[in-house]
VOGU-3710 file (C-alpha; in Angstrom, 3 decimals, decimal comma):
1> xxxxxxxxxx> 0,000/0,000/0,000  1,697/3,181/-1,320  1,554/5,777/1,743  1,988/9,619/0,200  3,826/11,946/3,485  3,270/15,400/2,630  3,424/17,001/5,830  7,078/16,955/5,778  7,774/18,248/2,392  5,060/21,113/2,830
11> xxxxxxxxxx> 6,737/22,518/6,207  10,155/22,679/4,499  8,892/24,741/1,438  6,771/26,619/4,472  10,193/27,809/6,037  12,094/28,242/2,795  9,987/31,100/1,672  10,042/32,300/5,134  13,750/31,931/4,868  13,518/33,576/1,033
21> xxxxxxxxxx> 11,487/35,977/2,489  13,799/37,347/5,463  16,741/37,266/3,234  15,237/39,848/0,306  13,728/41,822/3,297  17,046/42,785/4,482  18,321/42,880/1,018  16,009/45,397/0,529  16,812/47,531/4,313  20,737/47,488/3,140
31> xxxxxxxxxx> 20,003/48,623/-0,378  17,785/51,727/1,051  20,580/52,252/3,721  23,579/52,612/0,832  21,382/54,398/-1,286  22,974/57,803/0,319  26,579/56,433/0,426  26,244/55,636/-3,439  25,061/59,074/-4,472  27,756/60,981/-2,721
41> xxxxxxxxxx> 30,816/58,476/-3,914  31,355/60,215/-7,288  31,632/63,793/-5,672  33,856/62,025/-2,812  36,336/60,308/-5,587  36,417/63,757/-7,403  37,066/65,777/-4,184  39,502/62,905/-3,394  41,144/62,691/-7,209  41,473/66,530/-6,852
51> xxxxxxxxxx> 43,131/66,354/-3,366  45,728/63,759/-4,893  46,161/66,468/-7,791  47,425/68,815/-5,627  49,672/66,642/-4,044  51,496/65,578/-6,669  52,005/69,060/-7,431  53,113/69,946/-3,899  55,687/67,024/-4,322  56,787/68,352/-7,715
61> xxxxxxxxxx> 57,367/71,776/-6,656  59,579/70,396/-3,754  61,531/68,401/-6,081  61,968/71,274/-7,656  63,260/72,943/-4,735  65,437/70,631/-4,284  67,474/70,710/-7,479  67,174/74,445/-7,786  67,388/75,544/-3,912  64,177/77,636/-4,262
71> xxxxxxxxxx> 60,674/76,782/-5,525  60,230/78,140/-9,502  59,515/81,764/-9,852  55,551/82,453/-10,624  56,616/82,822/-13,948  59,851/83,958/-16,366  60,310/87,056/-18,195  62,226/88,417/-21,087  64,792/90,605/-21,379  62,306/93,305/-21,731
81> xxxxxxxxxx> 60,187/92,046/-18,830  57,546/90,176/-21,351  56,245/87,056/-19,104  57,334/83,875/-21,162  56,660/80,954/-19,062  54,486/79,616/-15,493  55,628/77,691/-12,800  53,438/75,042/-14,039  55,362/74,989/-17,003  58,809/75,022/-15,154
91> xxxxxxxxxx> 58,021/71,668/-13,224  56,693/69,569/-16,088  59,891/67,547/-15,350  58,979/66,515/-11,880  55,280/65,754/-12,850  56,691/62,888/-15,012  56,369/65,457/-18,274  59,715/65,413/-19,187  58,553/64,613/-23,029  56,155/67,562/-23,165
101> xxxxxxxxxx> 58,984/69,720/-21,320  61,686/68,999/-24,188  59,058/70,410/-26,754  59,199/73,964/-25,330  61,101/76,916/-25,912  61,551/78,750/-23,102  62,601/81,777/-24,863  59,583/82,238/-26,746  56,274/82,819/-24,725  53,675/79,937/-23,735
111> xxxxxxxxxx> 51,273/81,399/-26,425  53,679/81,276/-29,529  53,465/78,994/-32,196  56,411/76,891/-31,199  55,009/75,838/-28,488  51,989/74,946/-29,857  52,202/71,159/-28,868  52,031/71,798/-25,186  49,497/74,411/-25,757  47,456/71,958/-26,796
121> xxxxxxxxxx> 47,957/69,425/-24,283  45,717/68,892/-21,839  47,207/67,857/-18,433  44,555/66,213/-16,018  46,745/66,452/-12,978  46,241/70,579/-13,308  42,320/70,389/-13,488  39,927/69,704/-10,607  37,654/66,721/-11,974  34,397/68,323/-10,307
131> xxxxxxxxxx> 35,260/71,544/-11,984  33,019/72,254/-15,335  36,138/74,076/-17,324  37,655/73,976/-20,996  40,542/71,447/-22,001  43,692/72,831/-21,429  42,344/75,324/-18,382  43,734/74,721/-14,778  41,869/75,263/-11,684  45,161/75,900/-9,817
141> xxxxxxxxxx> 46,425/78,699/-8,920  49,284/79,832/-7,138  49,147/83,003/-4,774  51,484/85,318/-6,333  53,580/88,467/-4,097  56,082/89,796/-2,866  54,645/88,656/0,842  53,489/85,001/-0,609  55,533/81,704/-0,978  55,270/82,617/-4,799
151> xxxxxxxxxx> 57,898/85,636/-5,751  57,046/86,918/-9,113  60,390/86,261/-11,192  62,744/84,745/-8,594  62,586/81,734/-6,570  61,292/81,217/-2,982  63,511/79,029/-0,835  61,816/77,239/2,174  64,136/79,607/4,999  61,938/82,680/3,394
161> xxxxxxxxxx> 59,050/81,303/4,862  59,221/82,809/8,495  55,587/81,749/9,039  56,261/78,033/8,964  55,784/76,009/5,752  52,523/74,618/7,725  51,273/77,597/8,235  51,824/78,942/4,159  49,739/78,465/1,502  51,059/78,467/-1,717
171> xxxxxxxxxx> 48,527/76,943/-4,734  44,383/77,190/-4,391  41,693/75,980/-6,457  39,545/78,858/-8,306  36,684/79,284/-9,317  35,783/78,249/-12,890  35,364/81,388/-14,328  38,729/82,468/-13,075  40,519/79,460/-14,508  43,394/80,192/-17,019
181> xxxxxxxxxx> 45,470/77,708/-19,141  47,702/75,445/-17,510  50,725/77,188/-19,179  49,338/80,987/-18,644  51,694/82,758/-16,595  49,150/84,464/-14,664  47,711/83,589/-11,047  46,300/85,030/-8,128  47,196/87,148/-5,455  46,256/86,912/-1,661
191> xxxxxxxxxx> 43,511/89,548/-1,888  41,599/86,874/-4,807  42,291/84,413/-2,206  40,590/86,196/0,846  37,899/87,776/-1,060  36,411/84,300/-1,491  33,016/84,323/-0,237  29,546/81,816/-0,203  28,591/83,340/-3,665  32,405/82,522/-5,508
201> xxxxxxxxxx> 30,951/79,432/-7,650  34,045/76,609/-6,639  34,197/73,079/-7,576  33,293/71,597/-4,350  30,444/72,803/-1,924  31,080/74,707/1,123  34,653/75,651/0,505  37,722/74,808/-1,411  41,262/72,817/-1,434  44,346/74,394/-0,532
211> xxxxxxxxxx> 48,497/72,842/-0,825  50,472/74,429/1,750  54,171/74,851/1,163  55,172/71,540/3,139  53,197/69,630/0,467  50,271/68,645/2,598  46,608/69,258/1,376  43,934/70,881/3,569  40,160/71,625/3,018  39,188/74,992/3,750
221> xxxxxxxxxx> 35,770/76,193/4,497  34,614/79,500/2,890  32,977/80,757/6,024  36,256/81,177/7,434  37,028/84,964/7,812  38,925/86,895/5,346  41,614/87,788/8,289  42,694/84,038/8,793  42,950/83,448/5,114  44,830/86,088/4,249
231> xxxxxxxxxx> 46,961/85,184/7,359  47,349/81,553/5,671  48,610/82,891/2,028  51,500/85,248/3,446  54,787/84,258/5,011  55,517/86,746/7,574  56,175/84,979/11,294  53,412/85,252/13,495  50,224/84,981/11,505  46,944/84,052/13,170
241> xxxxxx> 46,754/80,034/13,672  44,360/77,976/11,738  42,951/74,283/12,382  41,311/72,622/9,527  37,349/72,294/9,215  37,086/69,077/7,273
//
């Protein structure tokens, strides 16, 4: 006599779509948790990607400093005080452009036909990737004075900086419609860079990143005060101290 047991067999597919049942449940509660995380990865990579830009340009310009004894000049001149060339152009050699570097000639400005192959270069490592600019534009910008890490025509050494290297900011991101190209010889000066208020439009919300001259990168918040900036871009001893606000 043939005996059918269905009991069993009915309770285990019973607690497998229980089972089934628990498992998309929390499924679902972790997919609605990372939901947030998700959308703000892309703006954290590009504020991160933009951070690591500045570094390597921190560690180029002390590279430079250390072959030369001084960081480059914020730009060359001519004989009859024409600017030629940037910094950005002078440490192409430490940002492993060496190629592009042996194309130029340095006696000729940026802008002249010779040096029409790095004009028309872009270089990702001078552009903030959040920042909505044209190919060949750079977001970064040194501060440019005679009270600034940047001299105009001569080079800075380190023992200038009475303020502390950690206390000096030399390069800052603009804001896209201040942006120049990467070989320009033209920057900013500490007044640009502690005028900055919540209505400058820059690439990342709330405030903007900053290399100090010891090659470290720092956040700064715009709602800082005009006083503690301008403190941070000049190297006379005794400035006001600043922590960061990231």
């Amino acid at each position: 006599m043939l005996i059918i047991r269905r009991g069993r067999n009915s309770q285990r597919t019973g607690l497998a779509l229980i089972e089934f049942l628990v498992v998309f449940a929390i499924i679902a509660i972790l997919v609605v948790l990372l939901l947030p995380a998700t959308r703000s990865s892309p703006r954290a990579g590009r504020r991160m990607q933009c951070k690591n830009n500045l570094k390597q340009i921190g560690l180029a310009l002390h590279n430079y400093h250390d072959t030369y004894g001084s960081f480059p000049p914020a730009y060359t001149v001519d004989e009859a005080g024409n600017r030629l060339h940037s910094w950005r152009t002078l440490i192409l050699p430490f940002i492993d452009q060496v190629p592009l570097y042996e194309t130029l000639d340095l006696s000729k400005p940026w802008d002249d036909p010779v040096n029409a192959q790095a004009f028309e270069t872009s270089l990702y490592a001078y552009q903030c990737p959040s920042a909505t600019i044209e190919p060949g534009q750079t977001t970064y910008m040194a501060i440019v004075g005679k009270d600034h890490a940047f001299a105009e025509t001569v080079g800075r050494a380190i023992s200038e900086i009475k303020d502390g290297t950690s206390n000096t900011v030399m390069v800052i991101e603009v804001a896209a419609a201040d942006t120049v190209h990467w070989m320009s010889p033209h920057d900013v000066d500490g007044e640009y860079f502690s005028g900055l208020n919540e209505d400058s439009e820059l690439s990342h919300t709330g405030g903007l990143q900053v290399l100090f001259a010891d090659g470290t990168v720092k956040y700064i918040a715009i709602e800082d005060t005009s006083e503690q900036r301008n403190a941070l871009s000049t190297i006379a001893e005794g400035d006001e101290s600043w922590s960061e606000n990231d």
